[in-house]
Structures are given as structure tokens and as C-alpha cells.
MARBA-3410 file (N, C-alpha, C, O; in Angstrom, 1 decimal):
172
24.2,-10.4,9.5,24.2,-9.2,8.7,24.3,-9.6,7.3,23.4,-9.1,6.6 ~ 24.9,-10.1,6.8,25.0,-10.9,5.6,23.8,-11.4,5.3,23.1,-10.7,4.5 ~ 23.4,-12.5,5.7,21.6,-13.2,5.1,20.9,-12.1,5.3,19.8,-12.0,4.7 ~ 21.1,-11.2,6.0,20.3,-10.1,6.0,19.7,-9.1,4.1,18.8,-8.6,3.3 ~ 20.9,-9.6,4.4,21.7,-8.4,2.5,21.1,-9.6,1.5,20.2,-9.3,0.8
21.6,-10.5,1.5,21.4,-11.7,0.8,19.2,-11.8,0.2,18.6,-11.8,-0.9 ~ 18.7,-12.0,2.1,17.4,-11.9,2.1,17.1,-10.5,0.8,16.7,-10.4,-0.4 ~ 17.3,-9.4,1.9,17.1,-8.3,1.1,17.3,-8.2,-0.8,16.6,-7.4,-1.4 ~ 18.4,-9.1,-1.3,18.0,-9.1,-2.6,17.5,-10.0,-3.3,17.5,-9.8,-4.5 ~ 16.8,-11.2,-2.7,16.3,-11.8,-2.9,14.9,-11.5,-3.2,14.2,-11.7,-4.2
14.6,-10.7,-1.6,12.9,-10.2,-1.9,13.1,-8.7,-3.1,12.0,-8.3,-3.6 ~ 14.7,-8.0,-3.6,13.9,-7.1,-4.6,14.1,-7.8,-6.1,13.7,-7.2,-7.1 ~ 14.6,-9.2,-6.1,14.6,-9.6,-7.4,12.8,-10.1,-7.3,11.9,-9.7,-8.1 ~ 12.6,-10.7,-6.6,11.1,-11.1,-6.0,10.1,-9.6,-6.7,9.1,-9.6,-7.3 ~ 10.6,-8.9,-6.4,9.7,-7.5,-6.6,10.3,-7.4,-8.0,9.3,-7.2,-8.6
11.0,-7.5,-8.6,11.0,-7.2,-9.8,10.8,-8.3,-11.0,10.7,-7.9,-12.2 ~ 10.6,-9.3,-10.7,9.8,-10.2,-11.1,8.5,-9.9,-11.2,8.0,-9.9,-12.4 ~ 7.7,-9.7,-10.2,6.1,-9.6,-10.1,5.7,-8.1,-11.4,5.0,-8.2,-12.5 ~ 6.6,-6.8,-10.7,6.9,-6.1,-12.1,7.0,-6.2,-13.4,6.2,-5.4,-13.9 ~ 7.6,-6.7,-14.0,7.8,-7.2,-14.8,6.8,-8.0,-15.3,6.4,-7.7,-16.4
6.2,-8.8,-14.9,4.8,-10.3,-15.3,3.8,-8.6,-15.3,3.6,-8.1,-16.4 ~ 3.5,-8.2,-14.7,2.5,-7.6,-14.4,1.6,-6.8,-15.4,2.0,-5.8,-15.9 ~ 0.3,-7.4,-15.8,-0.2,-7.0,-16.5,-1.1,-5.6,-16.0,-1.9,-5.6,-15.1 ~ -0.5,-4.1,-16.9,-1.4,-3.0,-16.4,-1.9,-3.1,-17.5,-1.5,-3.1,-18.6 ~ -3.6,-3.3,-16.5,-4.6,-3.0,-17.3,-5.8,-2.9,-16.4,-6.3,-3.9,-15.9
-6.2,-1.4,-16.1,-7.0,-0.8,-14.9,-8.5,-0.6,-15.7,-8.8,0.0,-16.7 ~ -9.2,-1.3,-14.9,-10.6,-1.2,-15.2,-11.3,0.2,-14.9,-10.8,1.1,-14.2 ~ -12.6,0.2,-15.7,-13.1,1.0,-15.9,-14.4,1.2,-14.8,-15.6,1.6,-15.1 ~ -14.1,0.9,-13.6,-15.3,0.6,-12.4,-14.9,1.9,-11.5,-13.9,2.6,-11.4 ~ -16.2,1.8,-10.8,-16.1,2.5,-9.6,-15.3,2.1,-8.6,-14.9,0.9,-8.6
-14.9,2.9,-7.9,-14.4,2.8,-6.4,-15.4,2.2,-5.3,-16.4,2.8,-4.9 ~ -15.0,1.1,-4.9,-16.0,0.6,-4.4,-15.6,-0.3,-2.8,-16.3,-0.9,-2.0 ~ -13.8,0.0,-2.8,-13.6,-0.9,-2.1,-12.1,-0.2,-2.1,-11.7,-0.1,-3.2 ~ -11.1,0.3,-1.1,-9.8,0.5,-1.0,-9.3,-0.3,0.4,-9.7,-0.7,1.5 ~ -8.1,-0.2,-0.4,-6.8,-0.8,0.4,-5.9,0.3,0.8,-5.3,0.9,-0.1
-5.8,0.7,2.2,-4.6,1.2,2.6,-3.1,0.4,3.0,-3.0,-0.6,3.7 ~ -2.1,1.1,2.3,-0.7,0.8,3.5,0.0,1.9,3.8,0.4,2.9,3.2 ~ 0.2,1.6,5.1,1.1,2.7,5.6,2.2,2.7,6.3,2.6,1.6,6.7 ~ 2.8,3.7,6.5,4.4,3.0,7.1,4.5,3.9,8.9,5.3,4.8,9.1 ~ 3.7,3.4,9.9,3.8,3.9,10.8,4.7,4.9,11.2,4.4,5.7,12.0
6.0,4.9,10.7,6.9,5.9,11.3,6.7,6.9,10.8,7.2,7.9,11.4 ~ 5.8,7.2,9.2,6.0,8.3,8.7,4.6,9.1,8.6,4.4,10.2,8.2 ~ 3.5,8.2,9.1,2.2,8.7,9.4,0.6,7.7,10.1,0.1,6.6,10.0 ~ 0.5,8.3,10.6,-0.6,7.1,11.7,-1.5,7.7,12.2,-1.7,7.6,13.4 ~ -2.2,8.6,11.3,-3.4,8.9,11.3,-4.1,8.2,10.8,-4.1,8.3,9.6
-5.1,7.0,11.6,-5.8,6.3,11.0,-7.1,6.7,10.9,-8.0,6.2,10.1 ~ -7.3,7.6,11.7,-9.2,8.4,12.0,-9.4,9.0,10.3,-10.3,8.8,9.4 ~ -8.1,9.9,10.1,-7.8,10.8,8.8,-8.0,10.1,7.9,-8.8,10.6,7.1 ~ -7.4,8.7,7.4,-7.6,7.9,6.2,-9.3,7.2,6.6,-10.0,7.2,5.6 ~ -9.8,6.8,7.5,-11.0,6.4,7.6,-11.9,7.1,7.0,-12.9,6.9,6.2
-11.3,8.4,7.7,-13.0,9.4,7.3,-12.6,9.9,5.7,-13.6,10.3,5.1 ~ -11.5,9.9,5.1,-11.3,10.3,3.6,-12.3,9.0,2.7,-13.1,9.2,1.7 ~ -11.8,7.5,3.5,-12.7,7.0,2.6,-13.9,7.1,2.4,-14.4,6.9,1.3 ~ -14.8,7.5,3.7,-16.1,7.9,3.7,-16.5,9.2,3.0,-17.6,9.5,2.6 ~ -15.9,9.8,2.8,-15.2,10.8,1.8,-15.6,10.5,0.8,-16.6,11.0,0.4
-15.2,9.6,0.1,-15.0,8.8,-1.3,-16.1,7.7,-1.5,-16.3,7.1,-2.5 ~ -16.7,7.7,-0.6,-18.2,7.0,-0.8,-18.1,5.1,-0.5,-18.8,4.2,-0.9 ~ -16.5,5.0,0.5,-16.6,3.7,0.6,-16.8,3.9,2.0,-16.5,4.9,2.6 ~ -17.4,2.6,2.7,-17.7,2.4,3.8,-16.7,1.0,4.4,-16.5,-0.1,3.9 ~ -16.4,1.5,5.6,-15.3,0.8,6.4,-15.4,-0.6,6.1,-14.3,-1.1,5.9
-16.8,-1.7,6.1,-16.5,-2.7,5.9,-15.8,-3.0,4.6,-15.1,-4.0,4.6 ~ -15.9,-2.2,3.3,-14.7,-1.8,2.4,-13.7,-1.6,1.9,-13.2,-1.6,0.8 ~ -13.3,-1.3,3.3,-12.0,-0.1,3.8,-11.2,-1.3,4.7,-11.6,-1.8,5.7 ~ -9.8,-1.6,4.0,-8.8,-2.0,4.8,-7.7,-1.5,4.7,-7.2,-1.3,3.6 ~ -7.2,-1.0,6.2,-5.8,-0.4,6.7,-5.1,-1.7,7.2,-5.5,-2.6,8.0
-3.7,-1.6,6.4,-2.4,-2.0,7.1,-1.4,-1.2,7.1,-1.1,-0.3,6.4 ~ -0.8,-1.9,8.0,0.7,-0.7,8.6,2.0,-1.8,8.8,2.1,-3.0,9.2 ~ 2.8,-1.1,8.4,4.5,-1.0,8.4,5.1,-1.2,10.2,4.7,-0.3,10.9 ~ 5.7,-1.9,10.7,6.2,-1.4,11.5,7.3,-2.3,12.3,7.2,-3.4,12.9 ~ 8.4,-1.1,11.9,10.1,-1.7,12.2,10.1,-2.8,13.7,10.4,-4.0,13.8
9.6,-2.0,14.5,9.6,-2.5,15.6,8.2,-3.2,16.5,7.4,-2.4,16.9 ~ 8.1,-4.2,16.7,6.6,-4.9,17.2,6.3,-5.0,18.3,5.4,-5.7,18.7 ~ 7.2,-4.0,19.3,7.2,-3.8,20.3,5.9,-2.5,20.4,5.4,-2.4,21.6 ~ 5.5,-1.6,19.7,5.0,-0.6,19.8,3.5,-0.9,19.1,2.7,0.0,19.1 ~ 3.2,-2.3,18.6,2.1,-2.5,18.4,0.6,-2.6,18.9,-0.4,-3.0,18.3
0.7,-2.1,20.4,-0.1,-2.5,21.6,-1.2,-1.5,21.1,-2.3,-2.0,21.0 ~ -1.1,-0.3,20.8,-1.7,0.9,20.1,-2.6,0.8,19.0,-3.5,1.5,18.7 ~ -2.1,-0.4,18.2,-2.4,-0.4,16.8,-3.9,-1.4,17.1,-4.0,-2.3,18.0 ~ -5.1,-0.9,16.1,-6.3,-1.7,16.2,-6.5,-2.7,15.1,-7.1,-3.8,15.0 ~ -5.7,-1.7,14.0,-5.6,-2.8,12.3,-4.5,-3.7,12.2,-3.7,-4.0,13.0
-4.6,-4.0,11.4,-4.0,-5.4,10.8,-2.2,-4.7,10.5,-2.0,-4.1,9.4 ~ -1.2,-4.8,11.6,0.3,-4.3,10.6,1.0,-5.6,10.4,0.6,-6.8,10.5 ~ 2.2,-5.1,9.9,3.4,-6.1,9.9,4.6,-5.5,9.9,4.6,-4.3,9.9 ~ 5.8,-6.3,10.1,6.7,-6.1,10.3,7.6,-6.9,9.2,7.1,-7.6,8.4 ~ 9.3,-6.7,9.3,10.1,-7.4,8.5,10.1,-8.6,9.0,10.6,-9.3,8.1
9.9,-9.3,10.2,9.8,-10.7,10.4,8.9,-11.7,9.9,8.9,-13.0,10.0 ~ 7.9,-10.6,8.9,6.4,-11.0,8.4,7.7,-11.4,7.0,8.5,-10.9,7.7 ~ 8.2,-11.7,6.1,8.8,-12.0,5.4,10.2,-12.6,4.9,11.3,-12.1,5.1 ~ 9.9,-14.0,4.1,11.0,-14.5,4.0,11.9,-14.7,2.7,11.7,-13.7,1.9 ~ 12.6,-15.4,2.3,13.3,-15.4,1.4,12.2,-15.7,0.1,11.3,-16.5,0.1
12.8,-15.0,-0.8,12.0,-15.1,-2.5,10.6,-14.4,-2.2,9.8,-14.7,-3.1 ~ 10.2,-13.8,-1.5,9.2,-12.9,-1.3,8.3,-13.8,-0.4,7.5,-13.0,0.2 ~ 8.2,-14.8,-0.1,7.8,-15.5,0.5,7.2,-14.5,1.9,7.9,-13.6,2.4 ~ 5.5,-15.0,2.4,4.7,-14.2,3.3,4.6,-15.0,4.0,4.2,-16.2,3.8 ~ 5.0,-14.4,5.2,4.3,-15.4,6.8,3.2,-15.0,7.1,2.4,-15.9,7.2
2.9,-14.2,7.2,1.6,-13.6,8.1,0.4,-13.5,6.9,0.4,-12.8,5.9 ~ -0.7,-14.4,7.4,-2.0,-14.8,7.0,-2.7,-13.0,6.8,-3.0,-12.5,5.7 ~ -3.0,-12.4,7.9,-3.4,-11.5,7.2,-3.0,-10.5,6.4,-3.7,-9.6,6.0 ~ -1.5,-10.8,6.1,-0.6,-9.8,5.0,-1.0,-10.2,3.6,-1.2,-9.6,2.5 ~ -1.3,-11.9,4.3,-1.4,-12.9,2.2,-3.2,-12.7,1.9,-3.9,-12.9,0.9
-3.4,-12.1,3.2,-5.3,-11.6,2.4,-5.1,-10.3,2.2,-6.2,-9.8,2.0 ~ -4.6,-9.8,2.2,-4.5,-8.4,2.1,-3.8,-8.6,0.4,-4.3,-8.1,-0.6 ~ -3.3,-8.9,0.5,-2.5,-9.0,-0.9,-3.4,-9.3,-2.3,-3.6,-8.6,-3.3 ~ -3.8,-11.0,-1.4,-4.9,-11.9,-2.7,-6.8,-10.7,-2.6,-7.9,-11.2,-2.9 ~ -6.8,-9.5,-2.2,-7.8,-9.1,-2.3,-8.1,-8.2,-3.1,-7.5,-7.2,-2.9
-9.2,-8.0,-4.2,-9.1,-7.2,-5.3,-9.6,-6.0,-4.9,-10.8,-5.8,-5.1 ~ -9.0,-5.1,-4.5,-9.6,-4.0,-4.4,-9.5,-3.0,-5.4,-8.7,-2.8,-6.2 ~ -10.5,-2.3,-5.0,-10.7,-1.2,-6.9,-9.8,-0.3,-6.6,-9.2,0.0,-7.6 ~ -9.3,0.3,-5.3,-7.7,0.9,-5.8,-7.4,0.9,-4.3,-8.2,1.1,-3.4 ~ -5.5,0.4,-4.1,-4.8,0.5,-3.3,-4.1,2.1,-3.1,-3.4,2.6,-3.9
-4.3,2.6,-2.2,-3.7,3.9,-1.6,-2.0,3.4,-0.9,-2.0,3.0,0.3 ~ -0.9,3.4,-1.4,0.2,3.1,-0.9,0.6,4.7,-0.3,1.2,5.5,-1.0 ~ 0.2,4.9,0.7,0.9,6.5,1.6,2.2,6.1,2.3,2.1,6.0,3.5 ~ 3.2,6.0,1.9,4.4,6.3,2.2,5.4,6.7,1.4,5.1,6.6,0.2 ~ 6.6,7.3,1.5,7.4,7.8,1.0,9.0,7.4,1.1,9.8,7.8,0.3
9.2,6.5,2.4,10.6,5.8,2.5,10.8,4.9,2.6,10.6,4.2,3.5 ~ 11.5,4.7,1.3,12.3,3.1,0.4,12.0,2.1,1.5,12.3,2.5,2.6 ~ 11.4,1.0,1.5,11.4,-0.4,2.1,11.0,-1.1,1.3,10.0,-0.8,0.7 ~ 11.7,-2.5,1.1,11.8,-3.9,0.6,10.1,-4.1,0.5,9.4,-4.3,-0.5 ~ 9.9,-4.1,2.0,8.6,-4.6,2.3,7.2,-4.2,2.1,6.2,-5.0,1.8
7.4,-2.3,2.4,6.2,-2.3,1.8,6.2,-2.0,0.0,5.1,-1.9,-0.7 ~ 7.7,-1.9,-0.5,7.6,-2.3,-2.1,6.5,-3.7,-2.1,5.3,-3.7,-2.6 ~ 7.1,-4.7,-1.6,6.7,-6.0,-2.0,4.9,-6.0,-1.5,4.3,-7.1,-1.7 ~ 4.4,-5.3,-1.0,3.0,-5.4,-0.6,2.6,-4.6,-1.9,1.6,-5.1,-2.6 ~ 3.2,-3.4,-2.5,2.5,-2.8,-3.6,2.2,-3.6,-5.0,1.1,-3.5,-5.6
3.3,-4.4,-5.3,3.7,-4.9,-6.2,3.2,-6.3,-6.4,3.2,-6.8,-7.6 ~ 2.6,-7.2,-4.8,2.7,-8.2,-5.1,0.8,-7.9,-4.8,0.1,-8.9,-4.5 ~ 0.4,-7.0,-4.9,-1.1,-6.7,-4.3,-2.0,-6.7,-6.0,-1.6,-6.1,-7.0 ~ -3.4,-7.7,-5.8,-3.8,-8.0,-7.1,-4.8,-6.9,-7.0,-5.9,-7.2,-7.3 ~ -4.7,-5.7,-6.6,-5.5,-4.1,-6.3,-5.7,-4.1,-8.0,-5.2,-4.9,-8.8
-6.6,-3.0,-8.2,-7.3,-3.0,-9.6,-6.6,-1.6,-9.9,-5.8,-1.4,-10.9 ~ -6.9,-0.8,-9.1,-5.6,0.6,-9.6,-4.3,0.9,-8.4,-5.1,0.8,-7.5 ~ -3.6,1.1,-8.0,-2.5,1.3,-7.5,-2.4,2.7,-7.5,-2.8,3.3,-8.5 ~ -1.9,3.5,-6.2,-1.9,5.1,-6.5,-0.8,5.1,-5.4,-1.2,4.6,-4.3 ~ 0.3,5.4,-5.5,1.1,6.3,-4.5,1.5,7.6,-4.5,0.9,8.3,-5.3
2.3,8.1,-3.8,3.2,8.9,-3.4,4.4,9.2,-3.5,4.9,10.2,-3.2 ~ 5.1,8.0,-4.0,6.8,8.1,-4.2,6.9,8.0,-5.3,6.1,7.3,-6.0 ~ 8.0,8.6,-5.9,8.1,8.7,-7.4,9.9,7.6,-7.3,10.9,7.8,-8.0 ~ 9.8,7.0,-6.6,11.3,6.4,-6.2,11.2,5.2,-7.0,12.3,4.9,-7.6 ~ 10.2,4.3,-7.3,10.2,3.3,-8.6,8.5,3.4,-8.9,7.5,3.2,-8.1
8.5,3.8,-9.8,7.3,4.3,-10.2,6.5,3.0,-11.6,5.6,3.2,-12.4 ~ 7.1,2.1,-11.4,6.5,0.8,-12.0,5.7,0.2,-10.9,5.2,-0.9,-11.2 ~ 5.5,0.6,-9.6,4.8,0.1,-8.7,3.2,0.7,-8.8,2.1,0.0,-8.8 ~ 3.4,1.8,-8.9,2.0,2.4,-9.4,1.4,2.6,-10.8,1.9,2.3,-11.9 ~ 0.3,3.1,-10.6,-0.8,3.4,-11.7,-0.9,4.7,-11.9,-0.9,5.1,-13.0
-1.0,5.7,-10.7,-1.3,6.7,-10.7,-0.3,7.4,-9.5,-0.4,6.8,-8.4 ~ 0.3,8.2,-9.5,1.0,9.3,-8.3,0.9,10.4,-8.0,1.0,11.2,-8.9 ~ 0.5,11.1,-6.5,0.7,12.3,-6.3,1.9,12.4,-5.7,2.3,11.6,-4.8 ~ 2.6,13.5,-6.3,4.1,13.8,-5.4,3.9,14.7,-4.1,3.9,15.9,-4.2 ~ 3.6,14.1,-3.3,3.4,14.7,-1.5,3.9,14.2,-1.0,4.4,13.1,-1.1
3.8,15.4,0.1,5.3,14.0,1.5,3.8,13.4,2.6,2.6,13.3,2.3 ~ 4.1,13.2,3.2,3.7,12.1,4.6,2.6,13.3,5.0,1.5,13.0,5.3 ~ 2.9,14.5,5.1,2.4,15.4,6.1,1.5,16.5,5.5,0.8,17.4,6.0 ~ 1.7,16.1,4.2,0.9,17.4,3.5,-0.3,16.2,3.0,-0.2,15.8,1.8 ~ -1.5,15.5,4.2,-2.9,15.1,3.6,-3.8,15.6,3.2,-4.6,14.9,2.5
-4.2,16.8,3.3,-5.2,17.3,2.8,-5.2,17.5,1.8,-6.1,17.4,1.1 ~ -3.7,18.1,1.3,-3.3,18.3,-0.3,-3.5,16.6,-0.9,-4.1,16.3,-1.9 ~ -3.0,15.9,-0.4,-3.2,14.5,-1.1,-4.8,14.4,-0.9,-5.4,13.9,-1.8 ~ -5.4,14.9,0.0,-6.9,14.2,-0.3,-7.9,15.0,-1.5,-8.7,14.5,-2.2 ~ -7.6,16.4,-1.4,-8.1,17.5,-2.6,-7.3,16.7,-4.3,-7.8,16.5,-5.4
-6.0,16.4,-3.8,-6.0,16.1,-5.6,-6.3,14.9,-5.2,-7.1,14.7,-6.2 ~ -6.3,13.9,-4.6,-7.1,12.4,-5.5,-8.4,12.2,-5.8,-8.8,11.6,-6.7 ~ -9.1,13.0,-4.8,-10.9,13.3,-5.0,-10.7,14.0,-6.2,-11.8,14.2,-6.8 ~ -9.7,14.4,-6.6,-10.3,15.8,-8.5,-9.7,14.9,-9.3,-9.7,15.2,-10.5 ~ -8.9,13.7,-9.0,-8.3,13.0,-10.1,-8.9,12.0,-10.6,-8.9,11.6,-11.8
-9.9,11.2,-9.2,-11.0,9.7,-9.4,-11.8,10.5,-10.0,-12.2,10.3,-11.1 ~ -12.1,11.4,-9.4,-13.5,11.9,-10.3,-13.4,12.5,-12.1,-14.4,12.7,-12.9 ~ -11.8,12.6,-12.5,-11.7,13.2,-13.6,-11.4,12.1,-14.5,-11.4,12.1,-15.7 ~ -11.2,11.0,-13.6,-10.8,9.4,-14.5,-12.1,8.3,-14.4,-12.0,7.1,-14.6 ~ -13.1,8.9,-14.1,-15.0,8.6,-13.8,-14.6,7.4,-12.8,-15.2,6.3,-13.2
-13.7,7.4,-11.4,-13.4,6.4,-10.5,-14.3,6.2,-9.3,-14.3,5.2,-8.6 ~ -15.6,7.8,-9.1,-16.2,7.8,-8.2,-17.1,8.1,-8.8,-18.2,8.3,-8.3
END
């Protein structure tokens, strides 16, 4: 329980390091390629985020989803790429190979859809070389670029204002 706590502040000095170095400075390109994360407990509609990016004029081999999830016992369901807290070690340090491509991949903007505090998926936002950053939580807001304040369950409202926001920031 202790290295637990210990870990845990390790990986948020880890996250506030990368913050801190982090140069914002979002290009001026199209959308051409997104990154999802999501936090399985709080939403796992994955058909819903697919077809928004086709929406948005990216096509799936463009389009990567990962997921959040406490327990890896319930993974049998899942088709994309998740992780778990076992996927991370001390100083931010990544075990899992497809977490550290997910990270080192530039995509023209990362969609972070969650809304409750975790170490972990902070450290995927923060430590991801994504070109624009957009979430949902206004809970440390040096993680993003851009925010809509919506919860987990209201998507269609998140998908009406990000389609009027890329398009008003010439992103699509």
C-alpha cells in the first residue's frame, strides 16, 4: 500500500515534468490522423468514436483507440489496444509496447474522452507527442490544447461542438 503511494507520486512528478518541458506549439494542418483514450468505466462506445472519426474525414487505418482499464480481467470484449495500471512503472516508466507506440505517434490531434482523475491516463495525455490535445476535464488543464466541458454521456453534444470548433480553427 505504501509503494503503491510512493509509485503514484512518482509517476505525477513524471507528469509534471513532461508539462512543464512541453513545448505548446500546435500546427497549422489538417486533421488527418486521431488518437483516442478512453477510460472504459466511464464510456465504451467504440462503434460511436469510429463513426465520428469518419465524421471528421479520417479513416480507421488513421484512427487509433486505446482504453483504460482497472481490471484485466474484463478485457476478453475489448478488440483495441487497452491498458491497465500494471502497464506502468516507477518515474513514468511504460511496459507495454503498444502503449509506448501509442505515445511516440504524431497524431494531428489526440481526443482524451474521460473525466475521472487517473495517474495513468494523465500520463498517456501528457507524455503523447499528438500535435493538438483536446479533452474534457477541466481538472488540470495544462494537459490540453483545447476543452469541451461535457461529461462521459453527453457525445453527441461533444461531437456537434468539436466538428464547429476544428472547423472554426481551419483543422478540417
Amino acid at each position: 500500500m505504501i509503494l503503491k503511494a510512493f509509485k503514484e507520486k512518482s509517476n505525477q512528478k513524471h507528469i509534471n515534468r513532461l508539462l512543464n518541458s512541453r513545448n505548446v506549439e500546435v500546427k497549422n494542418t489538417k486533421v488527418a490522423s486521431i488518437g483516442v483514450v478512453l477510460n472504459l468505466k466511464e464510456f465504451a462506445d467504440f462503434d460511436a468514436i469510429r463513426s465520428f472519426c469518419k465524421e471528421l474525414g479520417v479513416l480507421p487505418p488513421k484512427t487509433k483507440i486505446i482504453t483504460f482499464v482497472e481490471d484485466n480481467k474484463i478485457t476478453d470484449k475489448l478488440w483495441d489496444t487497452y491498458f491497465s495500471p500494471k502497464d506502468f512503472g516507477w518515474k513514468g516508466t511504460i511496459k507495454n509496447i503498444d502503449l509506448q507506440t501509442f505515445i511516440e505517434t504524431e497524431f494531428d490531434a489526440l481526443i482524451c474522452f474521460y473525466k475521472e482523475h487517473s495517474i495513468e491516463l494523465d500520463m498517456i495525455a501528457a507524455a503523447s507527442k499528438a500535435n493538438f490535445k483536446i479533452g474534457i476535464s477541466i481538472a488540470n488543464q495544462k494537459l490540453y490544447d483545447f476543452i469541451i466541458d461535457v461529461n462521459t454521456n453527453q457525445f453527441s453534444l461533444f461531437k456537434v461542438e468539436l466538428k464547429k470548433y476544428l472547423t472554426v480553427l481551419n483543422k478540417l
